[in-house]
C-alpha positions as CSV (number, residue, x, y, z in Angstrom):
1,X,45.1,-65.1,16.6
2,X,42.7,-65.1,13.5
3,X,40.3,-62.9,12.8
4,X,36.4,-63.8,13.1
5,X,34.2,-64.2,10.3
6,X,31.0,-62.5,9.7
7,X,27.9,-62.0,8.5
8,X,28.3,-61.0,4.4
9,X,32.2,-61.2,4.8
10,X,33.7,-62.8,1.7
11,X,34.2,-66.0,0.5
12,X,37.2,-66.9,-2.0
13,X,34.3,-68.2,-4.6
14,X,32.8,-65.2,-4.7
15,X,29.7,-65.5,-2.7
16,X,29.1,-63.8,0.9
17,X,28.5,-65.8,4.2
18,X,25.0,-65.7,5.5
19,X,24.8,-65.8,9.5
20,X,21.8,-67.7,10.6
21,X,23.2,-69.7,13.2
22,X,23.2,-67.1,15.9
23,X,21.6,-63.7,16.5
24,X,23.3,-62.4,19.6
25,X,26.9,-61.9,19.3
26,X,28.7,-58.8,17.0
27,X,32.0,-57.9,15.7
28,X,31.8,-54.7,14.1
29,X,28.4,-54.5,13.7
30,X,28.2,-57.7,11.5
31,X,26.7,-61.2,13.6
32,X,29.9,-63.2,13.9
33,X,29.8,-66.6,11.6
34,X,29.8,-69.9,13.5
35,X,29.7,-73.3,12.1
36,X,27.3,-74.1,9.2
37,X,26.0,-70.7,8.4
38,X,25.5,-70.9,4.7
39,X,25.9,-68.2,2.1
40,X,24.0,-66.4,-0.2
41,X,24.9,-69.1,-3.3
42,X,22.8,-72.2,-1.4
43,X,24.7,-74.5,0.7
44,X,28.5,-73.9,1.5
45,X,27.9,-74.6,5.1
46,X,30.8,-73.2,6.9
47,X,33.1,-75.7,9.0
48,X,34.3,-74.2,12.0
49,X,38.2,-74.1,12.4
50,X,37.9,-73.0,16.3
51,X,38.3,-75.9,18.9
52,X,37.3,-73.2,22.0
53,X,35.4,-70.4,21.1
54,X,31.6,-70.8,20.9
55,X,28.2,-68.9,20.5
56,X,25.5,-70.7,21.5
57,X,27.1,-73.6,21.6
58,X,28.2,-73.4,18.2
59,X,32.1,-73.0,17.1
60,X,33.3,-69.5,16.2
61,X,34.0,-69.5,12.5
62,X,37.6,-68.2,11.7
63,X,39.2,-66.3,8.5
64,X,42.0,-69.0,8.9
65,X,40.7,-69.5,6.4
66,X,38.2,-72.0,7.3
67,X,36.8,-74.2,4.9
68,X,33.3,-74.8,3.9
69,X,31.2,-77.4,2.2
70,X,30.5,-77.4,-1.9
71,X,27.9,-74.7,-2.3
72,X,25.0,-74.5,-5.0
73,X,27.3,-73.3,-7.9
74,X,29.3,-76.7,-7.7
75,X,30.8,-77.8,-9.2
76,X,32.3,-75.1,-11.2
77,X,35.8,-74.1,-9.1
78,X,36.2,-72.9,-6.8
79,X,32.5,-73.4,-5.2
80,X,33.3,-77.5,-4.2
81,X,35.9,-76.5,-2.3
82,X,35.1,-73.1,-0.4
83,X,36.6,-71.1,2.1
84,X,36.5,-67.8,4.0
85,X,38.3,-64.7,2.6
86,X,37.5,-61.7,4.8
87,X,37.0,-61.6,8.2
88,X,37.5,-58.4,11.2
89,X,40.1,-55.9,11.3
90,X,40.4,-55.8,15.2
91,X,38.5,-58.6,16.2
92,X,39.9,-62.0,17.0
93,X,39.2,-65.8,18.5
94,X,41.5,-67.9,19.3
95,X,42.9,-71.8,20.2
């Protein structure tokens, strides 16, 4: 099972997921990531790999990794073709 994605967990450009899809749910004291959070380069809106798990009724974001739309520092690489690159050491969501 992967491990979920979180607020200010890395990305493999560089730049750290920003959580504002959800504001309930915690793994470790971070908000858990769920599909199109952002980070903090502009854009990158995250696309959930999780076909089950949901917050709000938004898919669990995974360090799969999943991948993620081109964020604001496209199109140098890797930044058009992002992904997550951190994620929980003891929490995980399944499919």
């Amino acid at each position: 099972m992967p491990a979920v994605h979180r607020d200010r967990d890395k990305r493999i450009c560089g730049h750290v997921t920003e959580v504002t899809g959800q504001d309930s749910v915690f793994a470790n004291g971070k908000l858990v990531a769920v599909d199109r959070d952002g980070n903090n380069g502009g854009g990158g809106a995250l696309v959930a790999g999780c076909n089950e798990v949901y917050i709000n009724g938004k898919l669990v974001v995974n360090n799969t990794p999943d991948s993620a739309l081109p964020d604001g520092s496209c199109p140098s690489a890797p930044h058009c073709t992002p992904a997550t690159d951190g994620g929980s050491d003891n929490v995980f969501a399944g499919d």
